[in-house]
Each structure stands twice: as C-alpha cells, then as structure tokens.
C-alpha positions in Angstrom: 7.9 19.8 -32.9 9.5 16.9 -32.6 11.1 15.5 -28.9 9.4 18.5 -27.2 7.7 17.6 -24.4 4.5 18.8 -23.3 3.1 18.4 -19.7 -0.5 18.1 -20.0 -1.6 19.3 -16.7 -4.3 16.7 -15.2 -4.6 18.5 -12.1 -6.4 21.2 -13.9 -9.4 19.1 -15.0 -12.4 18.6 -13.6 -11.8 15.2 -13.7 -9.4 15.3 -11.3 -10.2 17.4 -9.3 -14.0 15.6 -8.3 -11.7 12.3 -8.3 -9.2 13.9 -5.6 -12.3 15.4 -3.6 -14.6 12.8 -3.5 -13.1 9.4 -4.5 -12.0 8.3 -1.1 -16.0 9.3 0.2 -17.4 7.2 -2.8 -15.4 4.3 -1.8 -16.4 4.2 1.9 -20.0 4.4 0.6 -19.6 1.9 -2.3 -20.7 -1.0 -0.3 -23.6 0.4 1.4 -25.4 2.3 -1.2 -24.3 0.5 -4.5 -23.0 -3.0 -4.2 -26.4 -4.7 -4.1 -27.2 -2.9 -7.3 -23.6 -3.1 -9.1 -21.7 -5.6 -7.8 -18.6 -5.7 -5.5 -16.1 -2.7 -6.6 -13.4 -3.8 -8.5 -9.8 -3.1 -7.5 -8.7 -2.2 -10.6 -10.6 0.8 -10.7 -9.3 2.1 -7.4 -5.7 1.1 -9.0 -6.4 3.3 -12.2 -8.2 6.2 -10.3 -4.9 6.2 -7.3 -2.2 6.1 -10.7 -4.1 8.7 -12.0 -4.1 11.0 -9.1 -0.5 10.0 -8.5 0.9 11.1 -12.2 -0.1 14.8 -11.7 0.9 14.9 -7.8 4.7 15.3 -7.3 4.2 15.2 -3.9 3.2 12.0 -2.0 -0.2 11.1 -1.4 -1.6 9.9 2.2 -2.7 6.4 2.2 -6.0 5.8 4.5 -5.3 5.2 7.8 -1.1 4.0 7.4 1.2 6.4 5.6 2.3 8.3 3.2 3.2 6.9 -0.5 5.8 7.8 -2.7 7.0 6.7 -5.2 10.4 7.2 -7.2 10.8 9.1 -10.5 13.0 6.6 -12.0 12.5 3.4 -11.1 8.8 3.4 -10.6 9.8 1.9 -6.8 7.3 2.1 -4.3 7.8 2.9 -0.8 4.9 3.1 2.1 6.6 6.1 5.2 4.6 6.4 8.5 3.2 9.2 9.2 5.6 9.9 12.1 8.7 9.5 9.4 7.8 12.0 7.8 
C-alpha cells in the first residue's frame, strides 16, 4: 500500500536492546581490554550506535556525566539540558 507508513519497532530487537544495556560498559572497557588488539575505537561507530538508539527513543537520552539530549522532530536540531533543567 502505497504512502502507508510502517513503524518498524527497533526497540524490540535484540539488537537494541544489548546496544542500550551494554554499549556504554563496552566503551569504558574498550581501551583497556581491546585497543592493543584492535586499534583505537572509532567515533563513528559510537555516532551510528547513539543515532540508532536515538531513532527508536522518543524520549531524550542521558549523556555521560553532563545532560540530557534531545533532539527536535523537525529540524533535526540538537540541544544538550542539564540535568537540573530538567
């Protein structure tokens, strides 16, 4: 059917849900248990991993240690709240 739109649900992977467990605890370990082997970690792949946690997740997501992102339907804008804002 044409100009139907279908949501496709990320949040109910599996995928996404070991990404929005463990990806933050994989990152603070990257450096000490893989980079000798691997490399440094790319910051690409933390971009692609946050976007995709961030298209099935209305609600903002906490940034590590600063605030709280959100960012707008629309426009795609970006906006960084303190905690206390909020």
């Amino acid at each position: 059917m044409a100009g139907f739109y279908r949501p496709r649900h990320p949040e109910r992977t599996v995928l996404y849900r070991v990404l929005s467990h463990h990806f933050e605890r994989f990152l603070a370990a990257y450096e000490r248990c893989f980079e000798e082997e691997y490399g440094y970690f790319r910051r690409n792949v933390r971009e692609v991993v946050e976007r995709y946690l961030d298209c099935a997740n209305p609600l903002p997501r906490a940034l590590p240690g600063s605030g709280v992102r959100t960012q707008a339907p629309i426009s795609g804008a970006v906006d960084i709240a303190a905690r206390s804002a909020i």
